[in-house]
Every structure is written in structure tokens, then in C-alpha cells.
N, C-alpha and C positions, 0 to 999 in steps of 0.2 A: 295967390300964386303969381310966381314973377312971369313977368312975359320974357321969351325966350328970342331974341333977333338975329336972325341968320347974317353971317359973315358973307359979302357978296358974292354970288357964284360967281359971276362974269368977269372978277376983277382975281381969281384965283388961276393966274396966266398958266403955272404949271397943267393944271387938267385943262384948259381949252387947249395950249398947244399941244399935248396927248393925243388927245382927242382929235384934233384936226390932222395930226401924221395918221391917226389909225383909218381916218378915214379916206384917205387919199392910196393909202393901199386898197381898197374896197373898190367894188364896183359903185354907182349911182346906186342904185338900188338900197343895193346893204351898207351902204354911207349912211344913207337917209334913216333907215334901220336903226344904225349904231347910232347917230345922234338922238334922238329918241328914245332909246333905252337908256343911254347914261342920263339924258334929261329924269327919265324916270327914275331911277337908279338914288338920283340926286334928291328930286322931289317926295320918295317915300324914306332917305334918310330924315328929313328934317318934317316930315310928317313925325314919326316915331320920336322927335326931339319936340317936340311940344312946341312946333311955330306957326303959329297964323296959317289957315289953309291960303287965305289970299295972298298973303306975304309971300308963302310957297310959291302962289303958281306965277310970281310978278317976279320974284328971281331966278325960277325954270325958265321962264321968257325972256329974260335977260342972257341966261345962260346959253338957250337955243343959238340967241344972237351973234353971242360974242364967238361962237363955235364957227357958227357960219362964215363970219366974216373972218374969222383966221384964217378959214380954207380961203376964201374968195384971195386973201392976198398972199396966202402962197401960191395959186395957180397962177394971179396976176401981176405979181412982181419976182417970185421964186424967195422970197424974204419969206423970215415965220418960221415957224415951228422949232421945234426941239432942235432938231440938225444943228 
């Protein structure tokens, strides 16, 4: 059986900047929320796609990242996201 290797999440600029406008609509709370569910969201597609569980959870972690830090430089420079 071939091994299956997931396309990098965190390097997939369209859904982290998404993702970072949706959450900047949000409060804290349900930012934190949202990131987290599309983390999962993410991490049970490519479960279902036959990849490495550890692989999975090392491109959720990267994805987590690259999310966060979008936000972080839209708050801090007003650059970023989809806009």
C-alpha cells in the first residue's frame, strides 16, 4: 500500500487567511473555538485519506501556527488576510 503524504497545511495561504478573517470577526473565545475545529476539520480529512496519524498531528501543528500567526499580523501590522 502506497503511503499517502499530505500537501502542507500551513503553506495552503488561501484557508489560513480565511481562517484568520473569520476569526477576527469572533470574539476570543470562539476564535479559539474556530481555530480548533477547522484544525480538526483538517486533521479528520487526512485521517479518512490514509496519512500517517503522526504526520497528521505534525501538519495540524503546523496549521494551528500558521493560523495564529496570520492573526497576530493582522492585529499587528493591519497587513494579511484576504482583504
Amino acid at each position: 500500500m502506497a503511503e499517502v503524504i499530505p500537501y502542507p497545511l500551513a503553506r495552503r495561504v488561501d484557508l489560513v487567511r480565511r481562517q484568520a478573517d473569520r476569526v477576527l470577526e469572533l470574539d476570543a473565545a470562539a476564535g479559539d473555538r474556530h481555530i480548533l475545529r477547522q484544525v480538526d476539520v483538517q486533521r479528520q480529512a487526512l485521517l479518512r485519506k490514509g496519512c500517517d496519524p503522526d504526520a497528521v498531528e505534525a501538519q495540524c501543528r503546523a496549521l494551528e501556527g500558521a493560523m495564529r500567526a496570520e492573526i497576530w499580523k493582522i492585529v499587528l501590522t493591519g497587513h494579511g488576510g484576504a482583504a
